[in-house]
Structures are given as structure tokens and as C-alpha cells.
C-alpha positions as CSV (number, residue, x, y, z in Angstrom):
1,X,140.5,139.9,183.1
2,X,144.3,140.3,182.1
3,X,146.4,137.4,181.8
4,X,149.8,137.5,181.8
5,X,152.5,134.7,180.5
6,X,154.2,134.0,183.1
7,X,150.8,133.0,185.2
8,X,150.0,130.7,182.7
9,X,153.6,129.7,183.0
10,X,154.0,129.4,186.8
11,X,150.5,127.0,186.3
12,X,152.2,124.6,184.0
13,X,155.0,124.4,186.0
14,X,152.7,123.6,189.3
15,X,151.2,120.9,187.0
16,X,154.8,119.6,186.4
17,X,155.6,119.5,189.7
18,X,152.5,118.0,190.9
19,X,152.7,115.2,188.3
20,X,156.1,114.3,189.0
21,X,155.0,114.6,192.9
22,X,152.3,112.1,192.4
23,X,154.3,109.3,190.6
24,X,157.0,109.4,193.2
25,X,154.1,109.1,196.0
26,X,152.8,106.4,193.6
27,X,155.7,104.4,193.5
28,X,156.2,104.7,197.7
29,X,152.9,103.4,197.8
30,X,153.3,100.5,196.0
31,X,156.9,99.7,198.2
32,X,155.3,100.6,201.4
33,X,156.2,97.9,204.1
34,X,153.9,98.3,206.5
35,X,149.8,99.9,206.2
36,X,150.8,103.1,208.2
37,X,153.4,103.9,205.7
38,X,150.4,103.2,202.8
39,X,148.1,104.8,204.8
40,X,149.8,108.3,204.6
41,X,151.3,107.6,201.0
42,X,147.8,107.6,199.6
43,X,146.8,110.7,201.7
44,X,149.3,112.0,200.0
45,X,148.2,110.9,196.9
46,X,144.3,112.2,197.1
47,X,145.9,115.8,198.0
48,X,148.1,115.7,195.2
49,X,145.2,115.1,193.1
50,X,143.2,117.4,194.7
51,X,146.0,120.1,194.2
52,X,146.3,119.1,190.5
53,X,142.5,118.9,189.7
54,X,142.4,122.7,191.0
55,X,144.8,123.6,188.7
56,X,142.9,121.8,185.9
57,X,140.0,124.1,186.6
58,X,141.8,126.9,186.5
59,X,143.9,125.5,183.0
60,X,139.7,125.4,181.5
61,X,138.8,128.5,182.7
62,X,141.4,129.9,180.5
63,X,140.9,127.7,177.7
64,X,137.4,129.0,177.9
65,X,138.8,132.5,177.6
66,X,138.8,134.7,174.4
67,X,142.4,135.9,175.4
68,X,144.3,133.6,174.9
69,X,144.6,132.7,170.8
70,X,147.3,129.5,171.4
71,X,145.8,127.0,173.4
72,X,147.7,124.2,172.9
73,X,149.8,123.7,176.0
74,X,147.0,124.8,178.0
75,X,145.3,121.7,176.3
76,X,147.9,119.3,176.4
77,X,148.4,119.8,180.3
78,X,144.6,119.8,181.1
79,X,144.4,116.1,179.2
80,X,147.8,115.1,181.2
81,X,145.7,116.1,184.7
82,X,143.1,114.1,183.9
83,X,144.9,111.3,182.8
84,X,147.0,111.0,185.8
85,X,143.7,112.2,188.1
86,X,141.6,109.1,186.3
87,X,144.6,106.7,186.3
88,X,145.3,107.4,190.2
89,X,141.7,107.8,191.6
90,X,141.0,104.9,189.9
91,X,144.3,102.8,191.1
92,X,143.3,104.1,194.6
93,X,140.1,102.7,194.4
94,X,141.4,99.2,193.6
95,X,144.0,99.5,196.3
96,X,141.8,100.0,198.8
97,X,138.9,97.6,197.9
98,X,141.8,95.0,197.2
99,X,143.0,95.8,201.2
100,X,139.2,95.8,202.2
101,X,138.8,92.0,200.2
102,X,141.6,90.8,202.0
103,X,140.7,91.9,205.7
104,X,137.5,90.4,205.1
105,X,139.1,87.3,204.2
106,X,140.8,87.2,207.7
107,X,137.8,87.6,209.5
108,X,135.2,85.1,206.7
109,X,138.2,82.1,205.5
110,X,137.0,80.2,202.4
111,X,136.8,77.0,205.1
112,X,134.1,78.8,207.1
113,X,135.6,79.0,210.3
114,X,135.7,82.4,211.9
């Protein structure tokens, strides 16, 4: 396998990209006014991680390589995937269990009257 720079370059960049991507989804989420609007800003979201956990697997596979002597940005971009990967499936997870909390609280009030 031969890799060239400007592969390794045109990956970062993605990763760039992507990460900038997701925190301006993030940010929509979080001033959605209505759940359709959330809805779709948190699609968004898991295919933005998606997109950047793909390029994390290819970012090990050539950490893992022998051809590559200076791994340093390669390692510094894989950490900043999973950091924003972790961080976001993680905040999505609250989101949604927080919007799941209080629907249930509509249909079971504290008082007991349904």
C-alpha cells in the first residue's frame, strides 16, 4: 500500500470540516424552536458522527502502518474524533432521554392524575 501526502491531507481536512459541521449542527440543536427542527438537527448530528468515526478508522489504519514515520497529526486528529464522537453521542443520549422524561411526565403528572 502507497500512501501519498496529500491523502493523508485531504483526510484531515474532512475531519476539519466535519468537526466544524458538527458544532454548528450542535448549536442549531440546542436553539431549535420546535421538535421537528430538533428532530432533523440530531439526524444530522448522528451522520456527522458517523462520517467522522469513518474517517477515524481510516486515521488508525494508517497509524497502524509502518509507512508512515511522523504520526503526530494523524494522532492528534484521531483523539479530536473521539473527543467530539464521545462528547456528542453522549450529549445526544441525554437529549433524548431528557425529551423522553418529560413526555412521560405529560402523560404520569407528579399529582397522579392522568
Amino acid at each position: 500500500m502507497f500512501l501519498c501526502t496529500g491523502e493523508i491531507d485531504r483526510c484531515l481536512k474532512k475531519v476539519s470540516e466535519g468537526v466544524e459541521t458538527f458544532e454548528d449542527t450542535w448549536k442549531k440543536v440546542h436553539h431549535a424552536t420546535n421538535s421537528n427542527q430538533k428532530e432533523k438537527y440530531e439526524a444530522d448530528l448522528k451522520k456527522e458522527i458517523k462520517k467522522l468515526q469513518r474517517l477515524r478508522d481510516q486515521i488508525k489504519s494508517w497509524i497502524a502502518s509502518g509507512e508512515i514515520k511522523d504520526k503526530t497529526a494523524l494522532l492528534e486528529y484521531r483523539k479530536l474524533i473521539e473527543t467530539v464522537c464521545v462528547v456528542g453521542v453522549h450529549s445526544l443520549s441525554i437529549l433524548l432521554h431528557s425529551e423522553i422524561l418529560l413526555s412521560m411526565l405529560v402523560y404520569f403528572p407528579a399529582n397522579g392524575k392522568v
